[in-house]
N, CA, C and O atoms as a Maestro MAE file, in Angstrom:
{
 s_m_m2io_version
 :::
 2.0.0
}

f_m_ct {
 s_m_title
 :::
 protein
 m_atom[316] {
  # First column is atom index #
  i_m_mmod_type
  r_m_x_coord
  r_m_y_coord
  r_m_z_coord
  i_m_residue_number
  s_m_chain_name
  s_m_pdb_residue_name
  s_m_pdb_atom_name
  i_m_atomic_number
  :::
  1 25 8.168 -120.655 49.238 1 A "UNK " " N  " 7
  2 3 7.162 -119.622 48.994 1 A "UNK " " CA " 6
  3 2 6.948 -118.774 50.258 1 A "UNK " " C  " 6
  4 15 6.913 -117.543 50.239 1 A "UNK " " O  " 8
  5 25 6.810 -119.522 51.346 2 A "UNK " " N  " 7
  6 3 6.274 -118.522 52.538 2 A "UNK " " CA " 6
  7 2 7.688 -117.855 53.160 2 A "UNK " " C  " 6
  8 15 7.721 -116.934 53.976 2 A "UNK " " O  " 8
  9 25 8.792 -118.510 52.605 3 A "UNK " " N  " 7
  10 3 10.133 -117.733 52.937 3 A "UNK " " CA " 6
  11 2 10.039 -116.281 52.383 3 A "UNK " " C  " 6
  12 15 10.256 -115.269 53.050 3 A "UNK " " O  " 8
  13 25 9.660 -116.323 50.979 4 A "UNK " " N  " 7
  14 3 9.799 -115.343 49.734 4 A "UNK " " CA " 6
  15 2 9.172 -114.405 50.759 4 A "UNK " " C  " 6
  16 15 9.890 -113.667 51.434 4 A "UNK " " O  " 8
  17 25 7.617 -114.423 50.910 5 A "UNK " " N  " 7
  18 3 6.487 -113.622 51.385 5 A "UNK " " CA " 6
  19 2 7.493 -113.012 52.662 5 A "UNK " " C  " 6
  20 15 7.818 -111.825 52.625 5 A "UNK " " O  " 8
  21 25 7.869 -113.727 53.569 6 A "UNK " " N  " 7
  22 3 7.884 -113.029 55.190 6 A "UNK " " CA " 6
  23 2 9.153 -112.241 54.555 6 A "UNK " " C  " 6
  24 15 9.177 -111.059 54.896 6 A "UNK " " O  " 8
  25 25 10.678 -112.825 53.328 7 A "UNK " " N  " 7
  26 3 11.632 -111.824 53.384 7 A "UNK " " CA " 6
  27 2 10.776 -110.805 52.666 7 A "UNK " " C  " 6
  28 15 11.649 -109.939 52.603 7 A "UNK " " O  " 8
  29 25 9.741 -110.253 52.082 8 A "UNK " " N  " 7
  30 3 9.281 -109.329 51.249 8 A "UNK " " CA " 6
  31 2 8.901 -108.138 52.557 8 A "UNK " " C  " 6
  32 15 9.355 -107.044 52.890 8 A "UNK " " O  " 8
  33 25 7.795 -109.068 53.052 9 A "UNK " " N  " 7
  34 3 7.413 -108.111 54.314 9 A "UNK " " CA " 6
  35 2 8.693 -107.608 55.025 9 A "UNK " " C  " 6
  36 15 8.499 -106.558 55.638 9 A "UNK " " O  " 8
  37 25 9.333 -107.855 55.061 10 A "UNK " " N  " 7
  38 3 9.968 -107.225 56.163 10 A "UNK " " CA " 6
  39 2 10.926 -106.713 55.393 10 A "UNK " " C  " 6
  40 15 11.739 -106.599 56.311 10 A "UNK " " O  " 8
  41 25 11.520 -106.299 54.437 11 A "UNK " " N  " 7
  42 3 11.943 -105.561 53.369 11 A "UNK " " CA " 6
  43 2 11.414 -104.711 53.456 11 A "UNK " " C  " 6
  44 15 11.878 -103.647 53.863 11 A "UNK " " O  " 8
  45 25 9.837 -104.979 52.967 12 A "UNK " " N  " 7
  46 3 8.980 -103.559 52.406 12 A "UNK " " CA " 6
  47 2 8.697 -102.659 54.049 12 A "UNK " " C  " 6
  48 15 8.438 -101.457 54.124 12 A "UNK " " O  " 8
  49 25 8.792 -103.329 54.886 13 A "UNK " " N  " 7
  50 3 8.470 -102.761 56.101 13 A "UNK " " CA " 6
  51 2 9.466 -101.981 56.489 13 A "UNK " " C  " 6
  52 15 9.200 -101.005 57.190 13 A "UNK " " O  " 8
  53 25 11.328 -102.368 55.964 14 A "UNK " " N  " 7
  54 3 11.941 -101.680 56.172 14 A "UNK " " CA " 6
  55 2 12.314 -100.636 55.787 14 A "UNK " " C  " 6
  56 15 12.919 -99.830 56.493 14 A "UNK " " O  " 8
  57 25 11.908 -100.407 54.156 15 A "UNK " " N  " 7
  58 3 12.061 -99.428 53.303 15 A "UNK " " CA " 6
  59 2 11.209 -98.187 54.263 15 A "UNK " " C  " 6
  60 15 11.620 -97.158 54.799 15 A "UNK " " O  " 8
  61 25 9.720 -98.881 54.183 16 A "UNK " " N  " 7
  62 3 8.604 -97.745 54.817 16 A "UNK " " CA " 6
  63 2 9.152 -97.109 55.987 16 A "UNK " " C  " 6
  64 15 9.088 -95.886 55.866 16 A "UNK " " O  " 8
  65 25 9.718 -97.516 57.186 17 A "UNK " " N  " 7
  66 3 9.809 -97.149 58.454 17 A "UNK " " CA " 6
  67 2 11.209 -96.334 58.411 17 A "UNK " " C  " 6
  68 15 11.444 -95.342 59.100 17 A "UNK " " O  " 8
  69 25 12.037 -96.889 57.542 18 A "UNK " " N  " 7
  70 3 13.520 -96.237 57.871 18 A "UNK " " CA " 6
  71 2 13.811 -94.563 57.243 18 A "UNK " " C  " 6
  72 15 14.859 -93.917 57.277 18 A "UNK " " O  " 8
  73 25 12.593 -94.218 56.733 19 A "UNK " " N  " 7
  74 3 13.090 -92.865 56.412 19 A "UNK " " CA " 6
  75 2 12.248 -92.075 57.435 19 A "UNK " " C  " 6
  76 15 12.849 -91.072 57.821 19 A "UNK " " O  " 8
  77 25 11.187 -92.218 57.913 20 A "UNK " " N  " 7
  78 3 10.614 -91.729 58.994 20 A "UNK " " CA " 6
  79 2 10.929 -91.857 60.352 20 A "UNK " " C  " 6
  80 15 10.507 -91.267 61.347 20 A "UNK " " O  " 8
  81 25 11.778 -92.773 60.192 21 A "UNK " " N  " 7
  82 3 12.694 -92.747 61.846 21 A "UNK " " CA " 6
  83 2 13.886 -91.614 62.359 21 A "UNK " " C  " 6
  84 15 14.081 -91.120 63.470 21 A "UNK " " O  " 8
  85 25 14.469 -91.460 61.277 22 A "UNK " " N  " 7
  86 3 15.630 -90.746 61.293 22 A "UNK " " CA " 6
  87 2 14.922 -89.048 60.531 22 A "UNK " " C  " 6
  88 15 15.787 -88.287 60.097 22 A "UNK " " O  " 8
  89 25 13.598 -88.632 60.433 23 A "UNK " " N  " 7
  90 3 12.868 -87.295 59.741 23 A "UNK " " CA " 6
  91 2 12.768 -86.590 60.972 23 A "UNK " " C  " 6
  92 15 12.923 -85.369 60.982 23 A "UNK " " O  " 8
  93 25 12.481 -87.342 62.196 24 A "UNK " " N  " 7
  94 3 11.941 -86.866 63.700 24 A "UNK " " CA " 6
  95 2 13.030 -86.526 64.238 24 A "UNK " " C  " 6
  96 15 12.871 -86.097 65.381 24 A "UNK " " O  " 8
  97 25 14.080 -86.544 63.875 25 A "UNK " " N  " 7
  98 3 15.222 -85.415 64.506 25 A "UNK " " CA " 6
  99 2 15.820 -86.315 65.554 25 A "UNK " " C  " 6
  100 15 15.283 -87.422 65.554 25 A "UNK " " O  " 8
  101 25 16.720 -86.175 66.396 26 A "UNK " " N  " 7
  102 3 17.292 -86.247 67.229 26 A "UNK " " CA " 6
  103 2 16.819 -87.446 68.082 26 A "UNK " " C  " 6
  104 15 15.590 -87.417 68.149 26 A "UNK " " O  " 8
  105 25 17.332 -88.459 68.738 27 A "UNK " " N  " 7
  106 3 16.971 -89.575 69.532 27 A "UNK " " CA " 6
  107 2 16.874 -89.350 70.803 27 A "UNK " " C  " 6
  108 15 16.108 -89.956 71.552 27 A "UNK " " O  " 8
  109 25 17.661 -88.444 71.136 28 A "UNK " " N  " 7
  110 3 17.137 -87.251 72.487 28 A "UNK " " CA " 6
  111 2 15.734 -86.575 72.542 28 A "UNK " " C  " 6
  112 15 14.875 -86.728 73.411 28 A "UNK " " O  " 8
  113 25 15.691 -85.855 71.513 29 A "UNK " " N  " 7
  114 3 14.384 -85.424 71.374 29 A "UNK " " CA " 6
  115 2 13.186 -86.525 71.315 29 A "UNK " " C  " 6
  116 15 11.999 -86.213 71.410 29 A "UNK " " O  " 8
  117 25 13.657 -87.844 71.147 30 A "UNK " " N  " 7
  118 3 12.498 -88.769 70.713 30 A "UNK " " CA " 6
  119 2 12.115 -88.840 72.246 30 A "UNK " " C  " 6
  120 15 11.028 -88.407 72.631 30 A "UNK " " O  " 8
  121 25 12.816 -89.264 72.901 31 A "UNK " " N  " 7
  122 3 13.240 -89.957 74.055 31 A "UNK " " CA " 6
  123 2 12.578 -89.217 74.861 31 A "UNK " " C  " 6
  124 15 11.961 -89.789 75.760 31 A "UNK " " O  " 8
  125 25 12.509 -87.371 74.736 32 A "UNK " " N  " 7
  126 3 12.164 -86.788 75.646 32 A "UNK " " CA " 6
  127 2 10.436 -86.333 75.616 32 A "UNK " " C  " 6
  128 15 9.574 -85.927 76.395 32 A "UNK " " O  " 8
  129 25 10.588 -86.685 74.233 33 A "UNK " " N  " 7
  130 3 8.486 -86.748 73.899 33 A "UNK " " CA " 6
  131 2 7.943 -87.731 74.628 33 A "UNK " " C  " 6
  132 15 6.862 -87.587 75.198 33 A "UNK " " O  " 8
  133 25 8.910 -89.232 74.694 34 A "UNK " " N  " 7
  134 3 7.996 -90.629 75.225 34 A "UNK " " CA " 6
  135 2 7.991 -90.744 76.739 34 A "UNK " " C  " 6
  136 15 7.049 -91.125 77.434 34 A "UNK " " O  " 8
  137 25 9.358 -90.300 77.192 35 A "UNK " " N  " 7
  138 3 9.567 -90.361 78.450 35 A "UNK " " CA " 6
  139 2 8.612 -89.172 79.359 35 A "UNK " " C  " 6
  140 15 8.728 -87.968 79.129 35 A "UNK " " O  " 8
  141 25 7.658 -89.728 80.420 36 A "UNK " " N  " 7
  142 3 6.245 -89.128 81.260 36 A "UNK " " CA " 6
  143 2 7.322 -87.398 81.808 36 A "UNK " " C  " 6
  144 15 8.533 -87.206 81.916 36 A "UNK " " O  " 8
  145 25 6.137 -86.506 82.015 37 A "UNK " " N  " 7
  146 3 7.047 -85.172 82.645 37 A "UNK " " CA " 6
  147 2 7.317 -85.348 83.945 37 A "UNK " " C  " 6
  148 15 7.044 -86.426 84.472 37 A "UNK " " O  " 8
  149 25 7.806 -84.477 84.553 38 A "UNK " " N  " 7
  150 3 7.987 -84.134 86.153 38 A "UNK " " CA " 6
  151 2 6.287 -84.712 86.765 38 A "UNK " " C  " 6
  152 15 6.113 -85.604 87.595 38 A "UNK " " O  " 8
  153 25 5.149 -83.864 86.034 39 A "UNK " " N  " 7
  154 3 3.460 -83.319 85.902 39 A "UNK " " CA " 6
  155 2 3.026 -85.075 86.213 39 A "UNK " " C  " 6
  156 15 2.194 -85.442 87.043 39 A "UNK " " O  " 8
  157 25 3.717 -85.844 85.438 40 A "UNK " " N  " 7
  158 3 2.776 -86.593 84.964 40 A "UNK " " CA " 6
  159 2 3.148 -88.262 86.102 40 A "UNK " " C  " 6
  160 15 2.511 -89.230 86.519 40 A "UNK " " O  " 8
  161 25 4.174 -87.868 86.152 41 A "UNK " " N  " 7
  162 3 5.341 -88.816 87.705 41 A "UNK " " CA " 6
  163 2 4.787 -88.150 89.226 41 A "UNK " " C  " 6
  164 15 5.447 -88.407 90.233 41 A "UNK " " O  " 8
  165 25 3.786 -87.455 89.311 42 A "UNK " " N  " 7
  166 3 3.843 -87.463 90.735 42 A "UNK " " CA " 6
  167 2 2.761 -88.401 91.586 42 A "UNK " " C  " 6
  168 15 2.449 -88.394 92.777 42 A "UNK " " O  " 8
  169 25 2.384 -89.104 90.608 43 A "UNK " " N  " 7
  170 3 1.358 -90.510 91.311 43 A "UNK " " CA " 6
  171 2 3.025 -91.371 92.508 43 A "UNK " " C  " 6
  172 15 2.912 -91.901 93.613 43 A "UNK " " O  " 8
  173 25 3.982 -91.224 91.901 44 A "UNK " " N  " 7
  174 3 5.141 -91.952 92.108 44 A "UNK " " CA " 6
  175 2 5.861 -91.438 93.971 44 A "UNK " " C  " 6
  176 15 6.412 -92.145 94.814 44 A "UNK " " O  " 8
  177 25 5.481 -89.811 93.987 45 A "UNK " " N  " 7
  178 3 5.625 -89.331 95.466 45 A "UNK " " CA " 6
  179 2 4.721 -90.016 96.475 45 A "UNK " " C  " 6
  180 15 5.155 -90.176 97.616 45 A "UNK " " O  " 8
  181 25 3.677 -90.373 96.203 46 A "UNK " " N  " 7
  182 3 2.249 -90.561 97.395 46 A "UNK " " CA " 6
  183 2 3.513 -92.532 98.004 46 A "UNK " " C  " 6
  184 15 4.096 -93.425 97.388 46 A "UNK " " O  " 8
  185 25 3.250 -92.150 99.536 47 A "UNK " " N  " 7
  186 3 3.950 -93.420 100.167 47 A "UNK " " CA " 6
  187 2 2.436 -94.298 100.117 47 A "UNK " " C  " 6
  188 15 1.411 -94.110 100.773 47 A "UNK " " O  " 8
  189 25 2.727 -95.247 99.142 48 A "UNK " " N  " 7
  190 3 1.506 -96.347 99.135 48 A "UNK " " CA " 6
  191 2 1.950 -97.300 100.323 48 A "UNK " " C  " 6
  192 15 3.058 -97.605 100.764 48 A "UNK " " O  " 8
  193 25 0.443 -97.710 100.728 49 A "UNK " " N  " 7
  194 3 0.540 -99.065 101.513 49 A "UNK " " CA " 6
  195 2 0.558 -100.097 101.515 49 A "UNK " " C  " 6
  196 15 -0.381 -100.318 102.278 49 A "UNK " " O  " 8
  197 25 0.908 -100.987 101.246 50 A "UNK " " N  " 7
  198 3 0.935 -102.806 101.228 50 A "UNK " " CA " 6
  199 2 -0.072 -103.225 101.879 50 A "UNK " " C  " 6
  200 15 -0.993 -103.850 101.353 50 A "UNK " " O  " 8
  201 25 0.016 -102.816 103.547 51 A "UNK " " N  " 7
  202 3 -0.585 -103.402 104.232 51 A "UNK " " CA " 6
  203 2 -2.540 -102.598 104.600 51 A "UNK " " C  " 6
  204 15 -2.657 -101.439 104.998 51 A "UNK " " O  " 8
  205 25 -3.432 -103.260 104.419 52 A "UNK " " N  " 7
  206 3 -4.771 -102.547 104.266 52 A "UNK " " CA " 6
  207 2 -5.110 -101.995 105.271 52 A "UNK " " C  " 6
  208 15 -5.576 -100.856 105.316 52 A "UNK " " O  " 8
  209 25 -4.797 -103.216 106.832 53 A "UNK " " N  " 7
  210 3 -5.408 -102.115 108.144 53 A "UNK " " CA " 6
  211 2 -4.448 -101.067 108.505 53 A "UNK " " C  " 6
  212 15 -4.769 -100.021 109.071 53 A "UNK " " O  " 8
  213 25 -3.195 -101.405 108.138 54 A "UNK " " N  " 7
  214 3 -2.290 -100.269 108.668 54 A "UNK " " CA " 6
  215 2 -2.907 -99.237 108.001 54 A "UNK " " C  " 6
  216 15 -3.420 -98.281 108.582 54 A "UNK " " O  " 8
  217 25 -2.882 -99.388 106.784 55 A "UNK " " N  " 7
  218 3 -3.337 -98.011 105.763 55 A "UNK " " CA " 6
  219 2 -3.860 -97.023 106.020 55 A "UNK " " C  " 6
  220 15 -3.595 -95.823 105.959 55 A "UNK " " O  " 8
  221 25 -5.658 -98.404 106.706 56 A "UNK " " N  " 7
  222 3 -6.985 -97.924 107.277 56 A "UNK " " CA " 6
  223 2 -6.759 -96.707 108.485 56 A "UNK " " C  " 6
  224 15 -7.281 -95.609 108.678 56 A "UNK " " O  " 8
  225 25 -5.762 -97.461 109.143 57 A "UNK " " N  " 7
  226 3 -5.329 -96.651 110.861 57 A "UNK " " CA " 6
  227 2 -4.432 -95.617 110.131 57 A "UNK " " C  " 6
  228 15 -4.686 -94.608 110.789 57 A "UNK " " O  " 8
  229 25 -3.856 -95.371 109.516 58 A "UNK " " N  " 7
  230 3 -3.221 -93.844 109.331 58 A "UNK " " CA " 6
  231 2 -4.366 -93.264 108.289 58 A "UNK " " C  " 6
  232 15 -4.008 -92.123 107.997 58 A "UNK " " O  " 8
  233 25 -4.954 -93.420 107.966 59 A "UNK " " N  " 7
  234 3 -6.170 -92.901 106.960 59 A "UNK " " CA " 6
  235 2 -7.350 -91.987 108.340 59 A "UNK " " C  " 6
  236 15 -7.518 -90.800 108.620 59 A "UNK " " O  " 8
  237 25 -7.784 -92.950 108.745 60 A "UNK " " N  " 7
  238 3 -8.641 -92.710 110.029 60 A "UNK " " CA " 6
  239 2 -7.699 -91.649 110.932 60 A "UNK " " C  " 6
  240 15 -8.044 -90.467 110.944 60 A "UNK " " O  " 8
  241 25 -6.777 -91.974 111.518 61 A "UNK " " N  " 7
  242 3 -5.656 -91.185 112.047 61 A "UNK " " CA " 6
  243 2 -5.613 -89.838 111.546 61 A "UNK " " C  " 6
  244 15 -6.135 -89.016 112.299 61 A "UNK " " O  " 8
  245 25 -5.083 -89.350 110.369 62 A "UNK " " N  " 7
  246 3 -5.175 -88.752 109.626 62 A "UNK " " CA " 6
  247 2 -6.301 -87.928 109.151 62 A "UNK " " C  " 6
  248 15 -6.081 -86.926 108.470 62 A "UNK " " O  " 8
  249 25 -7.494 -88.290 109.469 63 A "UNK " " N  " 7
  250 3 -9.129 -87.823 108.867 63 A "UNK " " CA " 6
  251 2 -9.222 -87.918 107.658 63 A "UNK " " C  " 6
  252 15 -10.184 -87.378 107.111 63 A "UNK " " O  " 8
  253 25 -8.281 -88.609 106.902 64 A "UNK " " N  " 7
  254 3 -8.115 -88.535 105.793 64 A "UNK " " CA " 6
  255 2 -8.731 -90.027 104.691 64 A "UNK " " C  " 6
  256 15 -8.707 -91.153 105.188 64 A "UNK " " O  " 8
  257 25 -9.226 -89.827 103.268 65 A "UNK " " N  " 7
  258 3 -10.555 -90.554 102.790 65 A "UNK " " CA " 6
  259 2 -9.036 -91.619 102.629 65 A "UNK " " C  " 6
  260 15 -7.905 -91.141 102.722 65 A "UNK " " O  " 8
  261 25 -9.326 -93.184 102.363 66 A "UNK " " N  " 7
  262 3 -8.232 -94.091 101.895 66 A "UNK " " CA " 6
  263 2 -8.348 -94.291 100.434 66 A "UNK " " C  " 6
  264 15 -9.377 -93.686 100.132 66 A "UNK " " O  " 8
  265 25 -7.842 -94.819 99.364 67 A "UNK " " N  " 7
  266 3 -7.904 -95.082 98.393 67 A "UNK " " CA " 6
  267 2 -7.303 -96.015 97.845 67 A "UNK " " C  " 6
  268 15 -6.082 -95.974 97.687 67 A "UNK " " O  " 8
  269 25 -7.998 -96.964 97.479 68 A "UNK " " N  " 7
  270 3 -7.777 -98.373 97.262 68 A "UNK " " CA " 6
  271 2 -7.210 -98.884 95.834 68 A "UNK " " C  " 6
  272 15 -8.104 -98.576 95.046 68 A "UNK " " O  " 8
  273 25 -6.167 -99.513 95.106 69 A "UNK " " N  " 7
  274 3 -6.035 -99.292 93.975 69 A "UNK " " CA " 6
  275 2 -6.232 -100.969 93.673 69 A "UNK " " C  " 6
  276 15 -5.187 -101.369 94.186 69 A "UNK " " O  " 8
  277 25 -6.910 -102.183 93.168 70 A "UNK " " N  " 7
  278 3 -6.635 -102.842 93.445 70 A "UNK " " CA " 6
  279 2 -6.802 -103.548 91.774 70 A "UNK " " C  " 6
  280 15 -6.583 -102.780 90.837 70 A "UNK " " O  " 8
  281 25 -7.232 -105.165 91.434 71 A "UNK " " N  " 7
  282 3 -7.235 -105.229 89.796 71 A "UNK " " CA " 6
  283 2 -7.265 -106.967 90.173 71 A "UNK " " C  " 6
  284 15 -6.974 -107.545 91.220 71 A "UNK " " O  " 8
  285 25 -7.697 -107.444 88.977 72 A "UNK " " N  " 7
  286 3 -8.410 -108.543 89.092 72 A "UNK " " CA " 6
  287 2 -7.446 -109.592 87.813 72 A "UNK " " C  " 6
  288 15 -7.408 -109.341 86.609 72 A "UNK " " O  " 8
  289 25 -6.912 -110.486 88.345 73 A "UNK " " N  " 7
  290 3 -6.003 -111.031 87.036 73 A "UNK " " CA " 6
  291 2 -4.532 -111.348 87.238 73 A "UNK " " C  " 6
  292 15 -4.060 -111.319 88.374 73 A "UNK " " O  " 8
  293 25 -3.634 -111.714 85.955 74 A "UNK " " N  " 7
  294 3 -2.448 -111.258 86.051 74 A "UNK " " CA " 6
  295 2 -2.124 -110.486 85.554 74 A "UNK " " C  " 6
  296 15 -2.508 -110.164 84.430 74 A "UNK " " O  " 8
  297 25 -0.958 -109.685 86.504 75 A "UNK " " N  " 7
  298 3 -0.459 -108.030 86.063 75 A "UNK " " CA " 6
  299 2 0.001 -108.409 84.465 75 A "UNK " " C  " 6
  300 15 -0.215 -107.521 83.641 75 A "UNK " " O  " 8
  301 25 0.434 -109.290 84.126 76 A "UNK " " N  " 7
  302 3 0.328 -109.415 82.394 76 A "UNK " " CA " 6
  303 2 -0.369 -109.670 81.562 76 A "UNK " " C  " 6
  304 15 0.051 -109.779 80.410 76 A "UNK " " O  " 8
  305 25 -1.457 -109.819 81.833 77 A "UNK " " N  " 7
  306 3 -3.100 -110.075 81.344 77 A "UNK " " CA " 6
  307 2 -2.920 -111.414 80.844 77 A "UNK " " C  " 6
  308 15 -3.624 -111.698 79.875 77 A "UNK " " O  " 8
  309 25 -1.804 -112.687 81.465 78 A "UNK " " N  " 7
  310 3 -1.844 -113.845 81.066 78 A "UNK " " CA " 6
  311 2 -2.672 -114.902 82.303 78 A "UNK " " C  " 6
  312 15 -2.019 -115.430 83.203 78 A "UNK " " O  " 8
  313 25 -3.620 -115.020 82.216 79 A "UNK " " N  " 7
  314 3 -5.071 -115.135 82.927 79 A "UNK " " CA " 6
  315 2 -5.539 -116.802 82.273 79 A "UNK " " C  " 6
  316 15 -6.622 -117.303 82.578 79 A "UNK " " O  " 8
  :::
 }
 m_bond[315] {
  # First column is bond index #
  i_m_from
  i_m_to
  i_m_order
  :::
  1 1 2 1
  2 2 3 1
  3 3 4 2
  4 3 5 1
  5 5 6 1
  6 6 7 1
  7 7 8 2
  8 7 9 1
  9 9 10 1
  10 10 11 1
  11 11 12 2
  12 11 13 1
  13 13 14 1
  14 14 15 1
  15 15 16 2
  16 15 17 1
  17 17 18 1
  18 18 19 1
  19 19 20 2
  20 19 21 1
  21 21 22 1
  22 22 23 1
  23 23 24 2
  24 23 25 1
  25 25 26 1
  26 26 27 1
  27 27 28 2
  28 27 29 1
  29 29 30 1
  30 30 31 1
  31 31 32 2
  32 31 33 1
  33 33 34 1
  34 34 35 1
  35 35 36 2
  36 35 37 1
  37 37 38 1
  38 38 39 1
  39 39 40 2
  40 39 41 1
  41 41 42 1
  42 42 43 1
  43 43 44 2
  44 43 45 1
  45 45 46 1
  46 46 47 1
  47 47 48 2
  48 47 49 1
  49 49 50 1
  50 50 51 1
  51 51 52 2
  52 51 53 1
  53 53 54 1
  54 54 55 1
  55 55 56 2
  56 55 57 1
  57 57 58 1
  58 58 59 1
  59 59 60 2
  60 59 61 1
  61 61 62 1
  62 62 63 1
  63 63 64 2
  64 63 65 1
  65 65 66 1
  66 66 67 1
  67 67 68 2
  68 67 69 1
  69 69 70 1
  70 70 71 1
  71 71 72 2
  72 71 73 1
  73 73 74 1
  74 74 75 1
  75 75 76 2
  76 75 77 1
  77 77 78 1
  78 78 79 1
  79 79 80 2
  80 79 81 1
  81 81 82 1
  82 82 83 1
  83 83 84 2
  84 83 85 1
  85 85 86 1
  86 86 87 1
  87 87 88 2
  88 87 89 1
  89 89 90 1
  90 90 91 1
  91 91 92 2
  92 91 93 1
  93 93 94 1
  94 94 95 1
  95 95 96 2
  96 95 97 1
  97 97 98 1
  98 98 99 1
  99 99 100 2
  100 99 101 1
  101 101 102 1
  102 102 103 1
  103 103 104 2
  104 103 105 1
  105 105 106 1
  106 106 107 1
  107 107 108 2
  108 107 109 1
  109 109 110 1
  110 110 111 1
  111 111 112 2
  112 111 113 1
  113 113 114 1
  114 114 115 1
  115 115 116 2
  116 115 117 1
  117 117 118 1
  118 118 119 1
  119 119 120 2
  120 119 121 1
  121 121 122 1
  122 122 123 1
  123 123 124 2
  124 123 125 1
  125 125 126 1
  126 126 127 1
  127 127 128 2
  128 127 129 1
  129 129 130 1
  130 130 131 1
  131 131 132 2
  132 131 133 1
  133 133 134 1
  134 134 135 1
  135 135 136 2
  136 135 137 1
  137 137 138 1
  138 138 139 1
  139 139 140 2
  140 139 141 1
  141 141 142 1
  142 142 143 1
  143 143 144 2
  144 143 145 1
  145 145 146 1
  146 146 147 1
  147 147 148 2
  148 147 149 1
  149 149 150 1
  150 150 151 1
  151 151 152 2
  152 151 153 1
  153 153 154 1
  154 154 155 1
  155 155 156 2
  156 155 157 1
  157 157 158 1
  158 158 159 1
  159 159 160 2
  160 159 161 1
  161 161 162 1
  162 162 163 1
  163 163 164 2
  164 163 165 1
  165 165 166 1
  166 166 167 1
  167 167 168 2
  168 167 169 1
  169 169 170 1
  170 170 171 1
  171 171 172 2
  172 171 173 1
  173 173 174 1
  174 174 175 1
  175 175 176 2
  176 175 177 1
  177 177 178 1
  178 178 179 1
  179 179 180 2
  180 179 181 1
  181 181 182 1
  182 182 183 1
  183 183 184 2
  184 183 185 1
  185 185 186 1
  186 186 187 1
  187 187 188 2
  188 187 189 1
  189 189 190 1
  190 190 191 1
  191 191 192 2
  192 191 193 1
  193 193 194 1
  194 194 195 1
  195 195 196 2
  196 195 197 1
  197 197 198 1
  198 198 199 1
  199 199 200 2
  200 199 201 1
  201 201 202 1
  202 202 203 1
  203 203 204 2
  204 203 205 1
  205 205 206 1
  206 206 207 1
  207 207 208 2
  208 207 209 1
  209 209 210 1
  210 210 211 1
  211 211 212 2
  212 211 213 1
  213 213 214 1
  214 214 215 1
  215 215 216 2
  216 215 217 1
  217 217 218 1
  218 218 219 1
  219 219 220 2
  220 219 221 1
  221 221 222 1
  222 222 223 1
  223 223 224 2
  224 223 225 1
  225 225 226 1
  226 226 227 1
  227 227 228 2
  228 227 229 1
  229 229 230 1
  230 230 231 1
  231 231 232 2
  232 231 233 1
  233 233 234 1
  234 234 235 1
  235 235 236 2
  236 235 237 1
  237 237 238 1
  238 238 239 1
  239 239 240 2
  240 239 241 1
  241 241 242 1
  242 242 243 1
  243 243 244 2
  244 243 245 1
  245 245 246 1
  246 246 247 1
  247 247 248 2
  248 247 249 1
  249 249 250 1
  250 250 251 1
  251 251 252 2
  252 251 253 1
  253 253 254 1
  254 254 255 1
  255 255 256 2
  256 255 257 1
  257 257 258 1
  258 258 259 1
  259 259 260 2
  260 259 261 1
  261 261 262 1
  262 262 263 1
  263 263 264 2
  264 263 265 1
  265 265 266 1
  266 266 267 1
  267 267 268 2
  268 267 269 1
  269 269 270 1
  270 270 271 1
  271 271 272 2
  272 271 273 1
  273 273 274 1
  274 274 275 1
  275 275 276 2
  276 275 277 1
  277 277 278 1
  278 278 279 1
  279 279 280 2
  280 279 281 1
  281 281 282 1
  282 282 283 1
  283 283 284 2
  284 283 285 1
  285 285 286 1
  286 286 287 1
  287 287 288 2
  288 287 289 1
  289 289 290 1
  290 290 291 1
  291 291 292 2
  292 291 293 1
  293 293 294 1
  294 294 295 1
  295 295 296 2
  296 295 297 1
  297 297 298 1
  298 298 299 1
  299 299 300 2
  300 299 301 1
  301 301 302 1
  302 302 303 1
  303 303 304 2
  304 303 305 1
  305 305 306 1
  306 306 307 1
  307 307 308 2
  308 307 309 1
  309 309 310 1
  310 310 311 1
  311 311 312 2
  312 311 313 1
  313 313 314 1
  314 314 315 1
  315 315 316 2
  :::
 }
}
């Protein structure tokens, strides 16, 4: 019985999804909607620091404010 059910779902899931995958045109074009712009990648230029006092001393150095990015956990939210 619970064989029947999961091959159904995923049948009916395939029917639903497979004509709307291939309606959106081109896999290039998909690719180029999901993939971030030039705009949206420039967090990726700034040279981050590892180290906090070094940071501090070219921040201060610099006159410039520091900015701290930091987060509480595991980076996979498996906690």
């Amino acid at each position: 019985m619970m064989k029947t059910i999961t091959v159904w779902s995923l049948l009916s899931g395939l029917l639903l999804t497979t004509g709307a995958v291939f309606a959106q045109g081109s896999l290039q074009d998909r690719v180029n909607n999901i993939l971030p712009s030039a705009e949206e990648d420039r967090f990726l230029e700034i040279d981050w620091r590892m180290d906090l006092l070094e940071a501090r001393a070219e921040a201060n150095a610099d006159g410039k404010p520091m900015f701290m990015w930091m987060m509480n956990g595991h980076p996979f939210g498996a906690t």
